[in-house]
Every structure is written in C-alpha cells, then in structure tokens.
C-alpha positions in Angstrom: -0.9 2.9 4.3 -3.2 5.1 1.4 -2.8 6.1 -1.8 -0.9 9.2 -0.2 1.9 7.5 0.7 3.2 6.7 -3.4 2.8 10.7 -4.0 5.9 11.1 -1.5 9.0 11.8 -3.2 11.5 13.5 -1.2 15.1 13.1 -1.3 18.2 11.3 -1.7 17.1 9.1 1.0 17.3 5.7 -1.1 19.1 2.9 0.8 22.3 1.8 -1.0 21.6 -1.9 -1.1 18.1 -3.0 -1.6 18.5 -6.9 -1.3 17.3 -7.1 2.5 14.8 -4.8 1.5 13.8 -7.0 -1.2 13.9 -10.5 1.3 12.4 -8.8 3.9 9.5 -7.5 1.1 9.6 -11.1 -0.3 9.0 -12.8 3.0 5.6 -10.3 4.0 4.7 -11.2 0.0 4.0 -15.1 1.5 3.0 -14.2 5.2 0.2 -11.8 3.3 -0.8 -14.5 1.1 -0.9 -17.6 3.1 -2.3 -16.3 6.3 -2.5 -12.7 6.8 -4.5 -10.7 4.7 -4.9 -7.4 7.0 -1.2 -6.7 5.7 -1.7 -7.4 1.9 -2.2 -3.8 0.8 0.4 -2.0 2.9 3.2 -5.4 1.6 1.7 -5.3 -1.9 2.3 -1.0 -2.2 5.9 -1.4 -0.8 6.9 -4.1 -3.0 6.4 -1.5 -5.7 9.2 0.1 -4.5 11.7 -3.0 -5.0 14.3 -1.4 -7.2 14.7 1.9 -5.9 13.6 2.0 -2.2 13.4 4.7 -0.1 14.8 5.0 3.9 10.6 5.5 4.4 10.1 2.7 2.8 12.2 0.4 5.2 11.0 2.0 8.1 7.6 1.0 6.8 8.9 -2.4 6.3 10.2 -2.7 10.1 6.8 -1.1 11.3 4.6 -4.1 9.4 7.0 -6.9 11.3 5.9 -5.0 14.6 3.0 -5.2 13.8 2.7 -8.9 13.1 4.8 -9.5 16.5 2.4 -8.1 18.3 -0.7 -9.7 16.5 0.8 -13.2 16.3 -1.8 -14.6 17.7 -4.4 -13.7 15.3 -5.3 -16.3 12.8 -7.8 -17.4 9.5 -10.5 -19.4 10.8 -13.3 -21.1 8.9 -16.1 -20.8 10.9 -18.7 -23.5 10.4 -21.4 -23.0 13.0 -23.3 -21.2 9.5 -24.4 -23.1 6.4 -21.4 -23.4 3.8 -22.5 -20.4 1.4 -20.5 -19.4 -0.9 -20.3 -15.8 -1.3 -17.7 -13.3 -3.7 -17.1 -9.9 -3.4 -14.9 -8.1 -6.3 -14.2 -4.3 -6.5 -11.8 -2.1 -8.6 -10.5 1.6 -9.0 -9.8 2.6 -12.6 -7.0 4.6 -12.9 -6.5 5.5 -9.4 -2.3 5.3 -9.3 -1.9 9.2 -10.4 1.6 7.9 -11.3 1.0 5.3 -14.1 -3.1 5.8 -14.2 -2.8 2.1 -13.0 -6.0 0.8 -11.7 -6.3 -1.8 -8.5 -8.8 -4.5 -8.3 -9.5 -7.1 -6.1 -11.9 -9.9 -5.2 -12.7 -12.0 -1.9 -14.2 -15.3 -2.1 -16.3 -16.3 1.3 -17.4 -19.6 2.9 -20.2 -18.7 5.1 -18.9 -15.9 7.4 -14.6 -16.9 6.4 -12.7 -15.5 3.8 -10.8 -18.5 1.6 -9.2 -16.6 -1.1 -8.8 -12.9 -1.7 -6.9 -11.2 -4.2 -5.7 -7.9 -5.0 -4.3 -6.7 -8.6 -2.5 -3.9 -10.3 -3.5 -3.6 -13.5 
C-alpha cells in the first residue's frame, strides 16, 4: 500500500457501520505490533480511515488477513549466531501526507542481524 492509495477519493462507497471495520483495524493494530511488522504500514494507513471508511478500505482490510493466513508461518527470530550489537536505524518524510502536510517517521532498533523494536509515527 503507497502514499497513492490516501489520494483516492471516489464515491459514496462508505460502509454504513464502521465498528467491525474498527475491531477488525484494532486487532491488525496488535498483530503488527507484537509480531508482524511487514504489515505495520499498510494497518497503520488504514486505521486512518477509522471514522469514515471506505468499501476499498475493507476490502484492503480482508486482503491483509489473507495475507497473514497464508504467511502464518513466518515469525520474529533473534538470531544469535552474531555478536549482540546493537544497531538503530531512524528515517522520516517531512510533510509527505499532501492531505494534512503530515510527516511520517520511524525508527528500528537491531540486535545483531534481528529487529527488537521498530516504530513508525505520524506527526
């Protein structure tokens, strides 16, 4: 999912009851966070869409818990055959979000070659 994807307004296609949007949205929030972090961006841009979301944006929803079916077996692992060095990482786009002129930053602390704690912010 890119930066494209927030420029898309089309439509009346808004659902008509947004709580198991919002659950469904909620749950991904804590899979993303406690153990898989390939699906943090796409969960983290559709949670922006809690009040008002879209038909697209359920679809999207459904797509992500396909996804994670059919990568359940993928996993964190903290790989210590390497010495323990602790490396970080941070990054950031100013004022990316045409929208709002919102900027995104994260950061990704490692532990020899594993990631232990990543983050990812809208500012």
């Amino acid at each position: 999912m890119d930066s494209n994807y927030l420029k898309l307004e089309g439509g009346d296609d808004r659902l008509p009851n947004n709580t198991q949007y919002r659950q469904e949205v909620g749950a991904l929030l804590y899979v993303a966070t406690v153990s898989r972090p390939d699906i943090s961006v796409a969960v983290n841009i559709l949670s922006r869409k809690n009040e008002k979301p879209r038909e697209r944006d359920w679809n999207a929803v459904k797509r992500i818990i396909r996804y994670l079916k059919t990568t359940a077996e993928l996993k964190l692992i903290i790989n210590i055959d390497k010495e323990p060095i602790l490396t970080a990482f941070c990054d950031a786009d100013w004022a990316n979000v045409k929208s709002d002129r919102k900027s995104t930053s994260g950061k990704v602390f490692k532990l020899g070659n594993s990631a232990i704690q990543w983050m990812s912010k809208l500012c």
